[in-house]
C-alpha positions in Angstrom: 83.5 135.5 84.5 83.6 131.9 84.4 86.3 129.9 87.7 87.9 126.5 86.7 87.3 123.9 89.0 90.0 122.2 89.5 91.3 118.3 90.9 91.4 118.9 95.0 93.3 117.5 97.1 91.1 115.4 98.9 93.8 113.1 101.0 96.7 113.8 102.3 99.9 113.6 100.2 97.6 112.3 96.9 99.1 113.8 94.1 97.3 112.2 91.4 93.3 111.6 91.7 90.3 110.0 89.3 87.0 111.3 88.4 85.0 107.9 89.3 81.4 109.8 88.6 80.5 113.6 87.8 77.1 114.1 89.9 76.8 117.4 87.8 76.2 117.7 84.1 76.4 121.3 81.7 73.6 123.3 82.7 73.3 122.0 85.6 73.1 125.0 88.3 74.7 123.8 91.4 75.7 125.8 94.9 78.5 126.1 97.6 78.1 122.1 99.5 76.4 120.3 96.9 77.9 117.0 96.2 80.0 117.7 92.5 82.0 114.8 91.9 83.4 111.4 92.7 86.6 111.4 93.0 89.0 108.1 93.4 92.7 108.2 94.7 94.9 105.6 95.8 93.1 104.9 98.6 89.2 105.3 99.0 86.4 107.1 96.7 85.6 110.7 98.2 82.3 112.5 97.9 83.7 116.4 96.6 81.4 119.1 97.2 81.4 122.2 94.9 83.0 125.3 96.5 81.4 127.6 94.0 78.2 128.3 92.9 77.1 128.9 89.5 76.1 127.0 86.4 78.2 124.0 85.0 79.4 125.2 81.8 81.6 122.1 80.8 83.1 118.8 82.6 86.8 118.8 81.4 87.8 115.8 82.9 86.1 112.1 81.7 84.6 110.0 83.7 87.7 107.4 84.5 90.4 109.6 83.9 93.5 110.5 85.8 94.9 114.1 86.3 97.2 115.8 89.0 95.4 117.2 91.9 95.5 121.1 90.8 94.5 120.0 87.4 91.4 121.3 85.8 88.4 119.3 85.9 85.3 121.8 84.6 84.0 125.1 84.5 81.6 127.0 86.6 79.6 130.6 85.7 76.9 132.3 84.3 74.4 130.7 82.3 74.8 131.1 78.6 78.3 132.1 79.4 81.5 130.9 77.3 83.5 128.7 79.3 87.4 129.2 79.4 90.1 126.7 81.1 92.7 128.3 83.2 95.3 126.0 82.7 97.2 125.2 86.2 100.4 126.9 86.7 102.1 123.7 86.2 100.8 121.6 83.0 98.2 118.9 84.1 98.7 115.1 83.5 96.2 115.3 80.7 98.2 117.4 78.8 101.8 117.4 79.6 104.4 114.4 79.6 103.8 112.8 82.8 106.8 112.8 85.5 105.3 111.3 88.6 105.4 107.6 89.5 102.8 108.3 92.0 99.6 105.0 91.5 96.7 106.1 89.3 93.4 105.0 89.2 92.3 102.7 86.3 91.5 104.9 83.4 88.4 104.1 81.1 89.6 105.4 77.6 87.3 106.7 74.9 86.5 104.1 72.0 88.3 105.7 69.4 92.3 106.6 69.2 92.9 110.4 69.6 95.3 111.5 67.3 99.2 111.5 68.3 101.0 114.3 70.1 103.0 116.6 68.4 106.2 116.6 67.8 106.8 112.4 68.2 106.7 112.8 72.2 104.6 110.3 73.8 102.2 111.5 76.8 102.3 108.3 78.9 99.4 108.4 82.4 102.0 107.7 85.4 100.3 104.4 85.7 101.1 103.3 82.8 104.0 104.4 82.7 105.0 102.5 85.8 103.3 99.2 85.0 105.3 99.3 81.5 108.4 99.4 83.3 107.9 97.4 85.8 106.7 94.5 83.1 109.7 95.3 80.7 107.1 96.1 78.1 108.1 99.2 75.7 105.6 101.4 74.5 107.5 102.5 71.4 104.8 103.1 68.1 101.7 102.8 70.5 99.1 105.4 69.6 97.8 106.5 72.5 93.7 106.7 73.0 93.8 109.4 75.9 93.4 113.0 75.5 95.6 114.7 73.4 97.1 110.6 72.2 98.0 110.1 76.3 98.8 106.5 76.6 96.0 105.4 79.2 95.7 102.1 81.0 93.0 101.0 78.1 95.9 101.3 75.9 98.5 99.3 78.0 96.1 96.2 78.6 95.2 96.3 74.8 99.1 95.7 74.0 99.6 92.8 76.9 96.5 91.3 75.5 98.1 91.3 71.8 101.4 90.1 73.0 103.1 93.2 72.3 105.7 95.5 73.5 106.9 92.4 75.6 110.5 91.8 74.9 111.7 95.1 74.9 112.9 97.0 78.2 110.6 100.1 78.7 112.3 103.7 79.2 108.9 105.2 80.3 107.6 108.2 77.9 110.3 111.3 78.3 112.6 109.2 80.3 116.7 109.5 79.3 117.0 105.8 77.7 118.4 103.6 79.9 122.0 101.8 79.4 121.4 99.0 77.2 120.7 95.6 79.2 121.2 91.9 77.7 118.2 90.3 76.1 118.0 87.9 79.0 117.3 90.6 81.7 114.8 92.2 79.5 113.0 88.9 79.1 113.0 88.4 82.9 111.7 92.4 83.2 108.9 91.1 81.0 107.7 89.1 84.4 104.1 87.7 84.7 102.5 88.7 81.5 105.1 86.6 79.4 105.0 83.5 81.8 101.4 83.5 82.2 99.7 79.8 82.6 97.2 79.0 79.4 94.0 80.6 79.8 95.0 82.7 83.1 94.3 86.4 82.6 96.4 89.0 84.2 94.0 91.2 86.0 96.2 95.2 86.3 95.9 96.4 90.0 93.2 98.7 91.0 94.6 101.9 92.9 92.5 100.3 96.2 95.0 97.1 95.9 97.9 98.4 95.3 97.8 101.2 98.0 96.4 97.9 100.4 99.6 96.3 99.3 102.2 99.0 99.7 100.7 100.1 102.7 100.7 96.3 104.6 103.8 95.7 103.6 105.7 98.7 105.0 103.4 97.5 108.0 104.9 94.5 108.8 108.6 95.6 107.3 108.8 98.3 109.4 106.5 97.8 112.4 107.7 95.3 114.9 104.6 93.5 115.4 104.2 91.3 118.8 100.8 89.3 119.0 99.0 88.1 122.4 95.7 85.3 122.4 93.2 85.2 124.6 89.6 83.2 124.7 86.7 85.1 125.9 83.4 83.7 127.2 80.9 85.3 125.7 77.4 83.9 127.2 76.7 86.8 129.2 77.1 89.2 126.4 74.9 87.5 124.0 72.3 87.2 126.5 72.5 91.4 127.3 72.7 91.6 123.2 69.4 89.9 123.4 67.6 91.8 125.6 69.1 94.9 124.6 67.5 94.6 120.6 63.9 93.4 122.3 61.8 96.0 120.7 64.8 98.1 119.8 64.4 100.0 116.4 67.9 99.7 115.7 69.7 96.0 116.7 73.0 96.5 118.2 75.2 93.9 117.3 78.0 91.4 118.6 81.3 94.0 117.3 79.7 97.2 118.6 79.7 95.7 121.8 83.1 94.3 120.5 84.2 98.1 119.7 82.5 99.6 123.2 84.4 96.9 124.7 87.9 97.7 123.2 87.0 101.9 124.0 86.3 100.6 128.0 90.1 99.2 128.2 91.0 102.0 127.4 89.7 103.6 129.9 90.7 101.4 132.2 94.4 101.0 130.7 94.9 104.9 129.8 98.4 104.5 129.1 98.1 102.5 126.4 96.4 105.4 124.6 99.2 106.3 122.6 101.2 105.8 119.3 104.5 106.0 117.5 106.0 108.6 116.1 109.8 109.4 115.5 109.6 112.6 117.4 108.0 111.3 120.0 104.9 109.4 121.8 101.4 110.2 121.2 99.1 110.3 123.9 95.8 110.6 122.5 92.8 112.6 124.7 90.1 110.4 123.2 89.7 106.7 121.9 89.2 106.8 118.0 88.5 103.0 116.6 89.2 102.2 113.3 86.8 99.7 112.1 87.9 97.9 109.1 85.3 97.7 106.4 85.7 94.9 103.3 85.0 96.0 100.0 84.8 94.4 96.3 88.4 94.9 95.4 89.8 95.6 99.4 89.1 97.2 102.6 88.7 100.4 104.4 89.3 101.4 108.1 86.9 104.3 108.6 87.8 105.6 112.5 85.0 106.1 115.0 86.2 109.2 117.2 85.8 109.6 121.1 83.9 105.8 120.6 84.0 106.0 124.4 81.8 108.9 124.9 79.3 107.3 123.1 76.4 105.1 123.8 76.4 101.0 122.9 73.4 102.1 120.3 75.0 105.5 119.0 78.0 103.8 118.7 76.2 101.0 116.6 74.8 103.6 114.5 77.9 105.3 113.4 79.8 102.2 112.5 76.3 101.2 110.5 76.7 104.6 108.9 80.4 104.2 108.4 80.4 101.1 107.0 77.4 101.9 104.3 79.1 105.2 103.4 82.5 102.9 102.9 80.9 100.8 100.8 79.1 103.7 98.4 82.1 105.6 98.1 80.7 108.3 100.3 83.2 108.8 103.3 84.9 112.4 104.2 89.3 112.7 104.0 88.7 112.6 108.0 87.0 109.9 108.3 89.7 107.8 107.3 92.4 109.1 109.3 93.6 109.2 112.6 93.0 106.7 115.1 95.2 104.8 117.6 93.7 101.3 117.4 91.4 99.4 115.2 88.9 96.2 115.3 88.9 93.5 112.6 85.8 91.1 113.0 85.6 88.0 110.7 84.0 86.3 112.8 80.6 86.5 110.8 82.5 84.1 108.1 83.0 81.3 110.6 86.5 82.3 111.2 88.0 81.0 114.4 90.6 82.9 114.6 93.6 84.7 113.1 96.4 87.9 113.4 95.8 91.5 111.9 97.8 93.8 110.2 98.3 96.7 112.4 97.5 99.4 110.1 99.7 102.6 110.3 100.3 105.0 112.8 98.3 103.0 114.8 99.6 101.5 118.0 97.3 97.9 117.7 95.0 95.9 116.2 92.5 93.5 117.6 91.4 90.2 115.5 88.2 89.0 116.5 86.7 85.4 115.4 83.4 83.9 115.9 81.7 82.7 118.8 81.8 79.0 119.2 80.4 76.2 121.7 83.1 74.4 123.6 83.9 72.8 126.6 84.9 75.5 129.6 86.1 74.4 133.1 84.4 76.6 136.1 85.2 75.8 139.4 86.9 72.9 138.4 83.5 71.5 136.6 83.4 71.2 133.1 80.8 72.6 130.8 79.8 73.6 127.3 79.7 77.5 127.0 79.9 80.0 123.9 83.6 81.3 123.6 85.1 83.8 121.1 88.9 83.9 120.5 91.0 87.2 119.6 94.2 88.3 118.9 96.5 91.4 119.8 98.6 92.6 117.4 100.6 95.4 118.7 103.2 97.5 117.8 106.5 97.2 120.1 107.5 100.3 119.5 104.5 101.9 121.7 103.5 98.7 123.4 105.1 96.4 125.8 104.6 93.1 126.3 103.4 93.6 130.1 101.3 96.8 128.9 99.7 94.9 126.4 99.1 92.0 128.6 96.9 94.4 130.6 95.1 96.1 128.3 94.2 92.9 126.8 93.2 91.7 130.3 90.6 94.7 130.7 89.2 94.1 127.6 88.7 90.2 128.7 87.0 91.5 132.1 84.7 93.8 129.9 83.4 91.3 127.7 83.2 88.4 130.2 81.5 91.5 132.4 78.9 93.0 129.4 77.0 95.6 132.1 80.7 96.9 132.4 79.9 97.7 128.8 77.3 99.9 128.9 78.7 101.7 132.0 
């Protein structure tokens, strides 16, 4: 008997997630931990591993498109078997009118309209359905090119494009209409698209953006951020880096020694372990590092866990394997959360310096720029040395100034004291 495979829940809280790539196709006979699918939600790509054995009898689900976790995706049994879809016990997003304002990932359409849904009722992807409202652009008499004539992003960037749709308030698909407004407020509704410069393009949001910009935004609205500077001289640790990568196989570089730098003040600053939470405070038992990650379209924070346990070189190794996985859409749900602080290094672009975004529930973030001749005064002599500049950003709630201060302090002494480092 053939078992529907259906749309996990790969995050926490997603309730809406994208097949990016199928690594399966029919016929294909896969087992229990092989890598299945791609699968995009609001905030990272995750590699999906099939929890069933058998042979793929059919891919339900598009490459591109959008369902409701719980949804089915494709079909798994016997060879030579005839597949059947168990539908979910509530309908999927592919084939009921969608509800949920939840972000969904962009949708690649098929080339050719499908035909309309029955009975006049538009099936609308909650995307769409949001970006429609949110321009004041109706989608009355569009013909949708989704499955079953769903209105899919495709469709919705085909009608700005045209000029379309653009003075009318939207309702959403299956929404009560909405108490008439005046012209003038549903010109305003019709925002950016309508007021766009010639030749600019409106670009729609990918789910990586938007989630970046939700997410930063209740940061710094709801976490009372504080920020302390200091200048480190960073001779010494070049000149360890150095030695340390003669005739290594694997070169460490300047932020691992930067990230086993930030794990040692913690050691030495234990109370500052800790995070927010409205129950209580969190003492964490080990240091997990977030290491943010830039991408095409955004950044990810993969987190490093018990980063003080581990060597300068194995810790170099797993933010080398972090970041690569990041960037190929290959990291686990767990690898991108938790964590009580995280490092954010630009200082590879020449950047001096600058203030992170603490990202949530983290208690801090450290900015880190580049290293840089300048003058330095030591004992009361002045000479040129190589100095790097970082910022603190903490959150008040969990830090104090004075507790910050020190923490900030010990991570000064261990960089300005590299042997400390590998300690």
């Amino acid at each position: 008997m053939s078992t529907t495979i259906r749309m996990p829940e790969v995050l926490a809280n997603v309730t809406e997630a994208a097949v990016q790539k199928w690594l399966v196709a029919p016929g294909d006979t896969i087992e229990v931990g092989q890598p299945f699918a791609e699968i995009e939600t609001e905030k990272a790509v995750v590699e999906y591993t099939a929890e069933t054995a058998g042979t793929v009898l059919e891919l339900v689900v598009a490459e591109g498109d959008s369902v409701d976790v719980g949804a089915p995706i494709a079909v798994v049994g016997e060879a030579g078997e005839t597949p059947t879809v168990e539908e979910a016990p509530a309908a999927s997003a592919a084939s009921a009118p969608a509800t949920s304002d939840a972000p969904s990932a962009p949708v690649e359409a098929p080339s050719a309209p499908a035909p309309a849904s029955s009975g006049g009722r538009q099936f609308v992807s909650p995307l769409v359905r949001r970006l429609a409202r949110e321009k004041g652009i109706s989608l009355d008499g569009v013909q949708g090119s989704g499955p079953d004539g769903r209105i899919v992003r495709k469709d919705l960037e085909a009608l700005i494009a045209s000029g379309g749709g653009q003075s009318a308030v939207a309702t959403g698909a299956g929404d009560a209409p909405r108490a008439s407004a005046p012209a003038s407020s549903a010109s305003t509704a019709s925002g950016a698209a309508a007021a766009l410069p010639e030749g600019a393009e409106l670009v729609p949001h990918s789910r990586m953006r938007a989630t970046i910009a939700r997410r930063l935004t209740e940061s710094k609205n709801q976490v009372p951020h504080f920020y302390l500077e200091a200048e480190c001289r960073v001779d010494a640790l070049l000149d360890l880096r150095k030695r340390l990568n003669e005739g290594a196989a694997s070169k460490i570089s300047v932020n691992d020694l930067v990230v086993k730098a930030v794990a040692g003040a913690f050691l030495d600053v234990p109370e500052a372990n800790r995070t927010w939470s409205d129950e209580g405070m969190v003492r964490h038992a080990t240091v997990d590092v977030g290491i943010a990650v830039s991408l095409d379209d955004g950044l990810v924070v993969p987190v490093v866990r018990g980063a003080e346990a581990l060597s300068v070189s194995a810790l170099g190794r797993s933010i080398a394997d972090l970041a690569t996985r990041a960037r190929g859409g290959g990291l686990k749900p767990d690898e991108m959360q938790g964590g009580s602080f995280s490092v954010s290094n630009l200082g590879m672009f020449g950047t001096q310096s600058f203030s992170a975004i603490i990202n949530p529930p983290q208690a801090g973030i450290l900015a880190v720029g580049a290293a840089r001749q300048a003058p330095v005064v030591v004992d009361g002599a002045l000479e040129l040395g190589t100095v790097m500049a970082v910022t603190l950003s903490a959150d008040h709630r969990a830090w104090d100034g004075a507790l910050a201060a020190r923490w900030l302090a010990a991570f000064v002494a261990r960089i300005e004291n590299p042997l400390t480092i590998l300690a």
